[in-house]
N, C-alpha and C positions, 0 to 999 in steps of 0.2 A: 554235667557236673563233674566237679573231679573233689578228689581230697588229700588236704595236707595232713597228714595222720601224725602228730606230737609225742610220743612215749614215754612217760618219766619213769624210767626203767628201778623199781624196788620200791614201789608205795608212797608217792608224796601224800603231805600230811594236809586235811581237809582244816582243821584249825589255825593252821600256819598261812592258809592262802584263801580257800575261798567262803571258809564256814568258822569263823571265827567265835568266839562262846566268852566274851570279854566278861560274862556274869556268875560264869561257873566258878568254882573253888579255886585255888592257885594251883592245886598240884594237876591242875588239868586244864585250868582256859593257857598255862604258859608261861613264856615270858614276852611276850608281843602283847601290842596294843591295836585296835584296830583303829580303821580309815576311813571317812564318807565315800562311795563311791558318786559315779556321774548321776545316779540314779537314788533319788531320796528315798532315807529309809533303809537301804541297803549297805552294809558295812563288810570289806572285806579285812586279811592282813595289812598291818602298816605299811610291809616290805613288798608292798605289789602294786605301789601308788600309781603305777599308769597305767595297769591294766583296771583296776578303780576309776581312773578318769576316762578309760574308754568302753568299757562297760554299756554303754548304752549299744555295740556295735555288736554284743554275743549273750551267749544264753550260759547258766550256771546252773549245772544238775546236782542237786545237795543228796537226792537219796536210791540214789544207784546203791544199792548194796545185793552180795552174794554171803556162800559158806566156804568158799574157797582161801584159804587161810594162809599159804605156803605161795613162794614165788613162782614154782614153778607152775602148779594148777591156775593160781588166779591170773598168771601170763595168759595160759592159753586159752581162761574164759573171755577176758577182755580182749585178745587180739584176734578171737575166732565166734565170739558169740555160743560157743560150746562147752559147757564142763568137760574138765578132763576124762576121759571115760575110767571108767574102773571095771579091771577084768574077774569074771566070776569063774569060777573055780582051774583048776590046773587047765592050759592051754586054749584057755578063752579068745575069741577072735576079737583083736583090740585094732578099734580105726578110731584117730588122733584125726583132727581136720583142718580143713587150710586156712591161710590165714585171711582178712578181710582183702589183703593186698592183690592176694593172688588169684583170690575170685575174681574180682573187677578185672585183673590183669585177664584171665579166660573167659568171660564177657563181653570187655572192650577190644579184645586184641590189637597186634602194633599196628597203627597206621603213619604212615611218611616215616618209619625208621626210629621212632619213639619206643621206648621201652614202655610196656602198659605198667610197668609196678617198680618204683627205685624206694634205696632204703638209704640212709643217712646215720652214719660212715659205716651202720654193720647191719644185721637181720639179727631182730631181737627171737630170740629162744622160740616163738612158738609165730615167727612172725613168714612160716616159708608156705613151699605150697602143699604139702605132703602129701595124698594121692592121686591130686590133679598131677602133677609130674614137674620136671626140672623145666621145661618153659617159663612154666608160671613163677619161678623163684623170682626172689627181688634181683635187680641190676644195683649192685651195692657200689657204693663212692667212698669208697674210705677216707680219702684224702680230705684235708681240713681246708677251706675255701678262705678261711683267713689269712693263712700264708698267703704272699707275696708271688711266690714259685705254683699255685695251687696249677696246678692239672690234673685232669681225667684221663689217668690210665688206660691202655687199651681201647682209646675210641680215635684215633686218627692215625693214618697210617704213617710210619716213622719218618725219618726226611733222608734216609739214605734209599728211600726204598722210593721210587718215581710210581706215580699210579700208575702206569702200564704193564710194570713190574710186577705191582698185586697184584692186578687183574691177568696176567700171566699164568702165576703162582694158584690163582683160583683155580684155572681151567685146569691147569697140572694135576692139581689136588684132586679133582672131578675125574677126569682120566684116572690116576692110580686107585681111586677108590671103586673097588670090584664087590664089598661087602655086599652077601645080600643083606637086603632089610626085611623084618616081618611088618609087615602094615598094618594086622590084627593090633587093635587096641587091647586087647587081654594080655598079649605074650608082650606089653611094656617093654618094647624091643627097644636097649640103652643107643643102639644107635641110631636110630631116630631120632631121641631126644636131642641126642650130639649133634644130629642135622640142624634141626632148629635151633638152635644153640647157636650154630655156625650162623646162619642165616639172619638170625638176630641180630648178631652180632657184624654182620657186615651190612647190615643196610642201618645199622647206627653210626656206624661209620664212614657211612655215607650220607650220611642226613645234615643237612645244613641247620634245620630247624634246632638240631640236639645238640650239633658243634656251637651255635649262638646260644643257647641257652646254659651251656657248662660254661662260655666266658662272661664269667662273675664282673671281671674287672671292667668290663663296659657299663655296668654300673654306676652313674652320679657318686662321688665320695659323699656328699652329703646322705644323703640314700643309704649308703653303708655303715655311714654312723650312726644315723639312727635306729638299726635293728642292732647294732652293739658290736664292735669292732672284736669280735670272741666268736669263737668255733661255733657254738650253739647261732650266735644272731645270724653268722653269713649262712648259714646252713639253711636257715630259715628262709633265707633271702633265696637262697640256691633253689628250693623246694618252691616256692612263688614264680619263678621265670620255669622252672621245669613244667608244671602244670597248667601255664599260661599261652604254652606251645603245643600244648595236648595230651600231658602223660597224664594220665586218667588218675594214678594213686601212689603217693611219694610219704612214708613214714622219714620224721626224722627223730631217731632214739638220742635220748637224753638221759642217760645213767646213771646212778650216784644217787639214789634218792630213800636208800633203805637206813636209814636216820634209829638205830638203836642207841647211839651215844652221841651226846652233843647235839643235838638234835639245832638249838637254838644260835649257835657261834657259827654252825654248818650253812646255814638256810639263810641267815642275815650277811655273812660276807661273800660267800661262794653261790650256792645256788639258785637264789631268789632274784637276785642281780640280775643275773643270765635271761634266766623267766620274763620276767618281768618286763623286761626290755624289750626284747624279742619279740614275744607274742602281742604284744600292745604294737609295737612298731607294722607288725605282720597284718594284724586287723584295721589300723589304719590305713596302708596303705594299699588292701584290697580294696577298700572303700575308693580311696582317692582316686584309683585308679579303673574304679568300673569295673571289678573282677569277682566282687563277691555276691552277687547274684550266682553265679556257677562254682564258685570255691566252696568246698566245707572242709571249715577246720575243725580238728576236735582235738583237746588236749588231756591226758589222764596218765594213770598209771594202773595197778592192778590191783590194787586195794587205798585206804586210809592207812592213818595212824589209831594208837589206841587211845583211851583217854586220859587216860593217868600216864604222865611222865614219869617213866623208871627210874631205878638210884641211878641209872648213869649219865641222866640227864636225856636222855632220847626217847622215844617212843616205839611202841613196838609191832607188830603185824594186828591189820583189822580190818577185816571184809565186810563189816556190818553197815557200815555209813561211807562213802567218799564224795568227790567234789568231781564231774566232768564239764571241762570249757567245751562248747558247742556255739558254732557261729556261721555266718554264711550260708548259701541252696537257701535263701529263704524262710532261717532259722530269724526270730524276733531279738531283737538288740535290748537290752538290759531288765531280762525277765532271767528272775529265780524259781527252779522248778522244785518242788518237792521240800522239806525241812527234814534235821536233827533234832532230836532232842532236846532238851534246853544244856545238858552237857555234852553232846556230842556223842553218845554212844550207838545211839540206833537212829536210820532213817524211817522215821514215823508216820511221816505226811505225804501220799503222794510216791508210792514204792514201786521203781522200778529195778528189773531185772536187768543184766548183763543182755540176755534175749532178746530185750525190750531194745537195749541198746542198739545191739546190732540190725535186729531189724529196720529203726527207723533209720541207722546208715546207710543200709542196701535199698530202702526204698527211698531216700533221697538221692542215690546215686541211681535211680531206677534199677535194680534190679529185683527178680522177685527173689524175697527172701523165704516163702515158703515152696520154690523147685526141689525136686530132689535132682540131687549128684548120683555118682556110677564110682565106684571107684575101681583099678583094672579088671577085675572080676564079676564086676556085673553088679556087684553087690550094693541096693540102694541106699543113699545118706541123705537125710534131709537138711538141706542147709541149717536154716536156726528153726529149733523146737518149741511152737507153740509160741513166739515173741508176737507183742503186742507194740503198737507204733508209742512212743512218746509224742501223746498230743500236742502238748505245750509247743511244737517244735513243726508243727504244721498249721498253725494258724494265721 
């Protein structure tokens, strides 16, 4: 199984998209109306009508909720399955842990020259490997796959330079390099990392599998318009051929979505478009194509919104209730897990944890999520603490 991991980077709003509350008061169901989804019964945002007509293809987590409040802590519970730690008194020993990406990526390891972990155009805040070590970082693509011009940086070798020449240049490189290295995994000897590093990077750029898979433009144009001729869709599209080749775990971050003002003029012309299009186009065409039995997509952000719309017309931080898209590895097509309350304040029905979360990610990605880690010092981490599977999501 692999995964396309979605990030809506600063709290999309659970009201606005998949938990709509069209019966609560004005200054809190909004100014949206809701939409029949493919599935009776079930109503999401107006502004998400295709992901509503293909709904029967993924699953809706309504009551994922934490106490993590702030972007940066609810970052790093959502992209790690671990609260922030909090250090106790003067010179406390603080381990921050790594992210979902980078596990899988030290799990899977590279094979045929595939990076085991890309991220889409950046590594969100809490998204690296921290003391699994700089292998495991993401292989970041900055570059926007909608231009015209797009190319991937640094994966082919230039065309003044004849392959004989690298491979020259390699052995050079081999030869002048006298450094010793320590091999002790404790003494995190930086040049080692830098080896593999190296070595990573030269058998991606030898990989044919990884050179076909960044050329986007082989692509059907119809194909491409339908996940949305915009950064966010071809990105999308880019993460679908990456993972189809074999890269185990491809996040693509999606920014913009911390909505304290305007919340409603924001999310109807800019951001929901993008959404909407995108991830409906992305779930249909794993379908079509025989892929989502092994694909898991997940889409989220780090918290909700609140429920009352502020004087400035936005919404503000809330960790108590949010919406996660989960689809594909055998996830069931148009089941909603869990409920809000009838305004949307608390997840009441059916309460899962960030934990919970992550664990049924690692064990649909087979890994075990209760191993523990080593970090350089020996000193044991246990992956996720105490997570429980979301059933719904194995049946």
């Amino acid at each position: 199984v692999r995964c396309i991991f979605v990030w809506l980077d600063g709290g999309p709003s659970h009201y606005e998209t998949f938990d709509p509350k069209p019966d609560a008061p004005e200054g809190i169901r909004g100014e949206f109306g809701s939409v029949k989804t493919s599935v009776p019964g079930v109503h999401f945002s107006e502004h998400v009508p295709h992901l509503a007509k293909a709904f029967d293809k993924y699953t809706v987590v309504r009551s994922i909720a934490h106490k993590q409040n702030n972007h940066g802590a609810g970052n790093h519970y959502l992209m790690t399955g671990r609260p922030t730690p909090v250090p106790v008194g003067c010179g406390a020993f603080v381990t921050f842990h790594p992210s979902f990406g980078s596990v899988v990526a030290k799990e899977r390891g590279i094979r045929e020259g595939l990076p085991g972990y890309v991220s889409l155009p950046r590594m969100s805040r809490s998204g690296g490997p921290n003391f699994l070590g700089a292998p495991y970082a993401p292989f970041v693509i900055k570059e926007d796959p909608n231009n015209n011009s797009f190319k991937v940086r640094d994966v082919s070798i230039p065309n003044d330079i004849a392959d004989g020449r690298a491979g020259n240049r390699r052995h050079l490189r081999k030869r002048l390099d006298r450094l010793k290295r320590i091999q002790d995994k404790a003494a995190n000897d930086p040049a080692v990392s830098i080896d593999e590093f190296y070595q990573q990077g030269y058998q991606l750029v030898y990989s044919e599998k990884a050179q076909q898979a960044f050329d986007i433009s082989s692509e059907p144009e119809k194909t491409r318009e339908k996940y949305g001729r915009h950064d966010f869709g071809q990105r999308l599209l880019l993460a679908r051929r990456l993972t189809e080749v074999g890269v185990p775990f491809v996040t693509v971050y999606y920014g913009g979505w911390d909505h304290h003002t305007n919340i409603f003029p924001t999310l109807k012309d800019k951001a929901l478009p993008k959404l909407d299009q995108g991830m409906a186009a992305l779930m249909e065409d794993l379908h079509e194509r025989g892929s989502i039995e092994n694909t898991l997509v997940i889409c989220l952000g780090e918290f909700g919104r609140t429920p009352k719309v502020n004087d400035r017309g936005g919404r503000d931080h809330w960790s108590f209730a949010m919406s996660v898209m989960m689809g594909g590895a055998g996830i069931p097509g148009g089941q909603i897990v869990g409920a809000t309350d009838v305004k949307g304040y608390y997840a009441n029905e059916n309460v899962y944890s960030p934990e919970d979360f992550a664990a049924s990610l690692y064990t649909k990605m087979g890994i075990d999520h209760a191993q523990v880690l080593h970090n350089p010092v020996g000193r044991p981490i246990q992956l996720i603490d105490k997570g429980r599977l979301i059933k719904e999501l194995f049946t």
